[in-house]
C-alpha positions in Angstrom: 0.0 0.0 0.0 1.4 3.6 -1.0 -0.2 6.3 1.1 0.9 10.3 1.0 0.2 12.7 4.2 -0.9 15.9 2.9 -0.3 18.6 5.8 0.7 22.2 6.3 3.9 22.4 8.0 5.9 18.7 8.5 7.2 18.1 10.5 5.8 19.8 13.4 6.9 19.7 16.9 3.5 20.9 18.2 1.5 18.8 16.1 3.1 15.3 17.1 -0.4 13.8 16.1 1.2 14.0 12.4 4.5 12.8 13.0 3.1 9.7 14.8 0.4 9.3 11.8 3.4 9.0 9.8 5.9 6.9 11.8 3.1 4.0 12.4 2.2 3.4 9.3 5.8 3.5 8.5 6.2 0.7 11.7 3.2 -1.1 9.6 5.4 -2.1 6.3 3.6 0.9 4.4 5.2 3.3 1.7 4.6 6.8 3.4 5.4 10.4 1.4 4.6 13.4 2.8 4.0 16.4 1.0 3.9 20.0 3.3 3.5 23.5 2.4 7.3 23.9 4.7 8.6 22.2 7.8 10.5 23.4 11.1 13.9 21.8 10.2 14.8 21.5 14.1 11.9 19.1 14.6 14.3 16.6 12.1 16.3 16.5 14.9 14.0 14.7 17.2 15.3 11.5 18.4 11.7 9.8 18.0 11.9 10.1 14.3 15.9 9.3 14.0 16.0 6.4 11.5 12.8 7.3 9.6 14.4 8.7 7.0 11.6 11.5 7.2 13.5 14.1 5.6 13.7 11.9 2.3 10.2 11.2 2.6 9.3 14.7 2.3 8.4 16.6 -0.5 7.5 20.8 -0.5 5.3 22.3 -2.4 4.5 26.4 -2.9 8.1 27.0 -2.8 7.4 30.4 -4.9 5.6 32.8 -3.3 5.1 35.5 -5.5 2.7 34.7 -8.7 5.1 36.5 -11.2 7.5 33.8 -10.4 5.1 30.8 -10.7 4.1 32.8 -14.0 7.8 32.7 -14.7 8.9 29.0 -14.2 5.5 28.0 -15.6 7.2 26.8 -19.0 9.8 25.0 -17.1 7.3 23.3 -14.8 5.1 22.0 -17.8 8.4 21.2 -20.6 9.8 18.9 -17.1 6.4 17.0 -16.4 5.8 16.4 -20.0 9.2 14.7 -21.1 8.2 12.4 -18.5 4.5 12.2 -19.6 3.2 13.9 -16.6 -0.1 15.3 -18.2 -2.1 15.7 -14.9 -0.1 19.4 -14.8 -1.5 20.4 -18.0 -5.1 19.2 -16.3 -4.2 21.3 -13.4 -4.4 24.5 -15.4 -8.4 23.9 -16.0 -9.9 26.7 -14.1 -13.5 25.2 -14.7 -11.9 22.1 -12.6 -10.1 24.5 -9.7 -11.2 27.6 -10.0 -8.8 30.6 -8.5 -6.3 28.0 -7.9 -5.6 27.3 -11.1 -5.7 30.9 -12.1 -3.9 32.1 -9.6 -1.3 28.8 -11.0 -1.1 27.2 -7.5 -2.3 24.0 -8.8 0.6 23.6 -11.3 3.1 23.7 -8.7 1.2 21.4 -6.1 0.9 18.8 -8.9 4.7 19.3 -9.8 5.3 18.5 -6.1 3.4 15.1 -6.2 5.7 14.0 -9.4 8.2 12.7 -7.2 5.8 10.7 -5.0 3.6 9.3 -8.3 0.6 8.2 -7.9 -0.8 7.0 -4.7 -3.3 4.9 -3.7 -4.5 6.4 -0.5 -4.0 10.2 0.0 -4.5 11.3 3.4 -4.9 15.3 3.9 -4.6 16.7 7.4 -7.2 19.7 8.4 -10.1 20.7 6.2 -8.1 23.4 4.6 -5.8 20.7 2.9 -8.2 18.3 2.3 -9.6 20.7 0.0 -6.0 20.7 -1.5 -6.5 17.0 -1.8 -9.8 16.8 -3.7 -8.0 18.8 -6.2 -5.3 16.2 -6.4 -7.9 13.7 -6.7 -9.6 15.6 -9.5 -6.3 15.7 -11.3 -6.2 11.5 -10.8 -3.1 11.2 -8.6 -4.7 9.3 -6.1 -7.4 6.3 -5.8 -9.1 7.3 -2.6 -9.2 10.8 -0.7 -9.1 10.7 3.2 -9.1 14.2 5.3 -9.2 14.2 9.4 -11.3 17.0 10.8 -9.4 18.3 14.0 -11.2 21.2 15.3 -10.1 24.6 14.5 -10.6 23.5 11.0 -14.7 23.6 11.6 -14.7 26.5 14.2 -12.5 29.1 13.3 -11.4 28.3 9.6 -15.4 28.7 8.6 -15.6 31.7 10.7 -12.6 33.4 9.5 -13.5 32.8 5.6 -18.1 33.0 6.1 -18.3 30.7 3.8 -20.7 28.0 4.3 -19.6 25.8 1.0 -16.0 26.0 1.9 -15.5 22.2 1.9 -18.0 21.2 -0.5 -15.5 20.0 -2.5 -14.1 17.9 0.4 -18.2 16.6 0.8 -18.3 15.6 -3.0 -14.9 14.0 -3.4 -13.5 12.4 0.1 -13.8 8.8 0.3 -13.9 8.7 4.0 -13.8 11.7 6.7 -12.2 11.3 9.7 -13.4 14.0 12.6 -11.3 13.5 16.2 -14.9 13.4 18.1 -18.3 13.0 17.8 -19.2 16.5 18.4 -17.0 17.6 15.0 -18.7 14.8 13.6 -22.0 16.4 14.1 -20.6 19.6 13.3 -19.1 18.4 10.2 -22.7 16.7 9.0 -24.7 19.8 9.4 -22.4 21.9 7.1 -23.0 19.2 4.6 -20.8 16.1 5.1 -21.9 12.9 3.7 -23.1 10.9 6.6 -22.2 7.1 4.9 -18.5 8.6 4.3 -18.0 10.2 7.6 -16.1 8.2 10.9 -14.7 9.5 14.1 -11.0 8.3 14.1 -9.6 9.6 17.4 -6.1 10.9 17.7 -3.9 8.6 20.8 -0.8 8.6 22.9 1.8 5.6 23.5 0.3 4.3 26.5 3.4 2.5 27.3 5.5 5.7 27.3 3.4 6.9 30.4 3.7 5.1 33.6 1.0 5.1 35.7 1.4 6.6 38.8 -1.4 5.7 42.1 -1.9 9.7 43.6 -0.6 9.6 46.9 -3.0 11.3 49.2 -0.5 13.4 51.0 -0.9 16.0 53.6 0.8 18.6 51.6 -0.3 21.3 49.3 -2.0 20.3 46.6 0.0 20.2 43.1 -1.6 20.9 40.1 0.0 21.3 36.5 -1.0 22.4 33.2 0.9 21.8 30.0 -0.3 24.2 26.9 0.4 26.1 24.5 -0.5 29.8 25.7 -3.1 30.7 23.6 -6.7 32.2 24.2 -9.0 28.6 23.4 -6.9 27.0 26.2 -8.1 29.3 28.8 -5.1 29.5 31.1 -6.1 33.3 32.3 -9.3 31.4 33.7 -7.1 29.1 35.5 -5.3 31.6 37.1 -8.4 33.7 38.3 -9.1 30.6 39.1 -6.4 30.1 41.8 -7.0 33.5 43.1 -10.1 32.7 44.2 -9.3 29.2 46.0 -6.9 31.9 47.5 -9.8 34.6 48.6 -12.4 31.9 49.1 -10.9 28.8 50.5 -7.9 30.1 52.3 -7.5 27.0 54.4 -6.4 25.3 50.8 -3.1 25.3 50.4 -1.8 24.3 46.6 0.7 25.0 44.1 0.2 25.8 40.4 2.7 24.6 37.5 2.3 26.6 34.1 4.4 24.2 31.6 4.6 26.0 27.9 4.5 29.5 26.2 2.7 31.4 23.7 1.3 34.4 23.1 -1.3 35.0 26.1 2.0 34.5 28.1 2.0 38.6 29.1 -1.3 38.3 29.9 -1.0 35.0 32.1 2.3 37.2 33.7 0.1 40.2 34.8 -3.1 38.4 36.2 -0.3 36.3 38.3 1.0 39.8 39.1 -2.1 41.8 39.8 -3.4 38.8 42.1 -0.1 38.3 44.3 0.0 35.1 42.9 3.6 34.5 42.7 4.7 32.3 45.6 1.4 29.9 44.2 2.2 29.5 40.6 4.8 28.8 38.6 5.7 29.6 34.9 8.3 27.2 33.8 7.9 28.5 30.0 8.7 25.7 27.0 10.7 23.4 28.7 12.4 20.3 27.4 10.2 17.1 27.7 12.3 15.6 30.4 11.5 17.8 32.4 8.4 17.8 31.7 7.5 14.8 33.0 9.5 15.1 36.3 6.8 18.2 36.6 4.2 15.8 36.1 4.9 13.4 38.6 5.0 15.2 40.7 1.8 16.8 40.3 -1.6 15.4 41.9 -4.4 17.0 39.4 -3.8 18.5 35.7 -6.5 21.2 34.8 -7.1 22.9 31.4 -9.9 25.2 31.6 -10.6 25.2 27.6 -13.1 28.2 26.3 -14.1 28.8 22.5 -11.7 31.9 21.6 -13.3 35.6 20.4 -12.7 34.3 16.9 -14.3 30.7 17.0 -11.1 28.5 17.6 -11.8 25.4 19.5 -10.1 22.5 20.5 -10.5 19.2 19.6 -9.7 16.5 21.9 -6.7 18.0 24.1 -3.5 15.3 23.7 -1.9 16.9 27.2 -5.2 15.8 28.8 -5.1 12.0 27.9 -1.1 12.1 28.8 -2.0 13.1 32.4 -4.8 10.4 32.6 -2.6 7.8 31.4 0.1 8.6 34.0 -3.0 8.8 37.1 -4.1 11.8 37.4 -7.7 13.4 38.0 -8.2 16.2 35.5 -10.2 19.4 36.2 -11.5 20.5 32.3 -14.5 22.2 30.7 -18.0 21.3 29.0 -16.4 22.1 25.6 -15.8 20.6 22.0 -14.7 16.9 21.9 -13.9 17.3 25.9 -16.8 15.4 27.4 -15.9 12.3 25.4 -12.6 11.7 26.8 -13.5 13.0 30.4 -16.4 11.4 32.0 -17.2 14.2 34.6 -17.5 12.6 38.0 -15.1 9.6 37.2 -12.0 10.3 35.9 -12.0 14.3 36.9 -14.7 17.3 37.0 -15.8 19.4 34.0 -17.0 22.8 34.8 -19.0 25.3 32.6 -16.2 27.3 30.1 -15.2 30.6 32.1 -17.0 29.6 35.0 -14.0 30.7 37.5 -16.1 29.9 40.6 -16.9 26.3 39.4 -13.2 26.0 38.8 -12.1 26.9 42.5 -15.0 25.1 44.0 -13.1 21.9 42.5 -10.0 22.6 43.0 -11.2 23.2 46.9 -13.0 19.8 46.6 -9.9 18.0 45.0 -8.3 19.6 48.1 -10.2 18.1 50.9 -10.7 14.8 49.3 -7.8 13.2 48.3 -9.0 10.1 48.6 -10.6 10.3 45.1 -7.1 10.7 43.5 -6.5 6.9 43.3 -10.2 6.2 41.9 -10.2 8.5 39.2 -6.5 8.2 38.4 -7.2 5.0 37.7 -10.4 5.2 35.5 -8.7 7.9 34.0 -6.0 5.4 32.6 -8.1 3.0 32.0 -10.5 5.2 29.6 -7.3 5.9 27.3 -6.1 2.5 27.2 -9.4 1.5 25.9 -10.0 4.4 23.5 -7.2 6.4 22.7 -4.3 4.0 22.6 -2.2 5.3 19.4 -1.2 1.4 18.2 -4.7 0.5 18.3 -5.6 3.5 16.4 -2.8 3.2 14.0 -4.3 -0.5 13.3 -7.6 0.5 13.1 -6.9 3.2 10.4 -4.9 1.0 8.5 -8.0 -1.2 8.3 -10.1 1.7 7.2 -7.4 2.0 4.2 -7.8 -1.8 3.3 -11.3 -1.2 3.1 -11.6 1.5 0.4 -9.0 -0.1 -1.2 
């Protein structure tokens, strides 16, 4: 089986979920090409992907800018693909087919990118954006079946942003099979148009066995929480911190430190409100740190909270990977009623969801956590049992390699 990974930037470090797509199918005896818009070349450099050969599996495409010089190398571009009898780029030119794509001559160049790779049999795009991309490619016949994975944003704040209702009607009319991370993007997805006989959730997963479970000692010290984010507004780390300030003003018998593991750009913002509040001997900004370290901060900690809201311009999550890597390792998890959320976190069980922005809710729970720590073991350990079950990355990776076979 030949399969090509259609994304926007590979690899990624922040978006592992693409890497790992990659690596297992590559673990699975399976011919994997990746084709990216550009890449952070220091993420090559990750020892998890050392002896991939990733770099030679990856092709670029859009590498000029400006139209005047894809106007310019246009000749080139079509004299190279046709000594080699490459006609799809001469299709790719049909603006009845691809509309301001073609006109604008971005679809000569993409298809010139895929003449390396050849033709696939299963091309897998990435976020809705690319998957439109891919129906192109389809159109153009350079791949048997079209697969794109849904993973959040892509519904929320990409229609939002652009107001267009019919934005992947082409995705709709051409995909094969669409994969959304949840059930509530899957819903989402259905009443903008998607095809409900072509349309799976395919959750994202961790490597359970890379997370050791840990039993939450129920200690007579302060209560440690953590939170490992990227500092941007849909995480809802400013609510977090208001949070804390009033467990402070409300409970002041609860004693507790906070752990802020990433960075971003609400960081000046999480800064000040830890500032204004007087917050500083309770929290802790520990800014990107390296992932060693990471997890020495995590073991340390008894309860992981990540309050996520929907952001001012529609951005929402989709199922939050830091919150299934703290339930595999034990921990209860304070979260919100929002997005795919719910399905991972059984509120009651494994941890407590709280209404987004709901600051009172938040402390209330924290307090509870607090004064009964003898819940810690119980919920740590349906916690890890719940991602076992349903978010376990091998299982996954077998299970979408089934869905190939399938269509195939």
């Amino acid at each position: 089986m030949k399969v090509t990974v259609l994304t926007t930037k590979f690899p990624k470090i922040s978006e592992t979920f693409v890497l790992h797509h990659v690596t297992g199918l590559l673990d699975r005896q399976i011919d994997v090409h990746v084709i990216a818009r550009k890449g952070e070349e220091k993420a090559f450099s990750n020892a998890e992907i050392e002896g991939y050969d990733l770099r030679g599996r990856t092709h670029l495409f859009h590498k000029k800018p400006k139209y005047s010089q894809r106007l310019g190398g246009l000749p080139g571009l079509i004299a190279r693909n046709m000594k080699h009898g490459r006609y799809h780029v001469l299709r790719s030119l049909n603006p009845f087919q691809f509309g301001k794509p073609a006109i604008n001559l971005k679809t000569p160049w993409l298809a010139d990118a895929f003449a390396d790779i050849g033709r696939t049999e299963i091309l897998h795009c990435h976020f809705g954006p690319n998957g439109v991309i891919g129906a192109y490619l389809k159109k153009m016949k350079l791949c048997d079946r079209l697969v794109v994975t849904f993973h959040g944003y892509d519904v929320s704040r990409v229609l939002r942003r652009s107001r267009r209702k019919h934005r992947y009607d082409e995705i709709f009319k051409h995909a094969d099979l669409i994969l959304p991370v949840s059930n509530h993007w899957r819903e989402e997805l259905i009443k903008l148009g998607a095809p409900d006989d072509r349309i799976q959730v395919h959750r994202m997963g961790i490597n359970t066995e890379y997370f050791t479970f840990r039993q939450r000692s129920t200690h007579n010290g302060p209560i440690r929480i953590a939170t490992t984010a990227r500092f941007t507004e849909k995480k809802g780390l400013d609510y977090a911190v208001k949070a804390i300030a009033r467990v402070a003003e409300k409970y002041p018998d609860t004693r507790l430190h906070y752990d802020m593991i990433g960075d971003g750009p609400t960081r000046p913002k999480i800064e000040a409100l830890i500032a204004e509040h007087g917050l500083g001997d309770r929290i802790t900004l520990h800014g990107a740190i390296r992932l060693e370290k990471v997890r020495v901060l995590l073991e340390k900690a008894d309860v992981f909270m990540l309050p996520s809201v929907t952001a001012s311009d529609g951005d929402k999550e989709g199922v939050p990977v830091s919150l299934m890597e703290a339930m595999a390792i034990g921990m209860p998890v304070l979260s919100t009623w929002h997005s795919g959320i719910p399905e991972l976190v059984e509120d009651g069980l494994s941890g407590y969801l709280v209404p987004e922005r709901d600051i009172d809710a938040l402390a209330e729970r924290i307090n509870h956590l607090s004064e009964n720590r003898d819940l810690w073991t119980e919920m740590g350990r349906a916690g890890r049992e719940k991602v076992e079950r349903e978010y376990n990355l091998d299982r996954q990776h077998d299970r979408l390699v089934e869905l190939y076979r399938q269509l195939l």
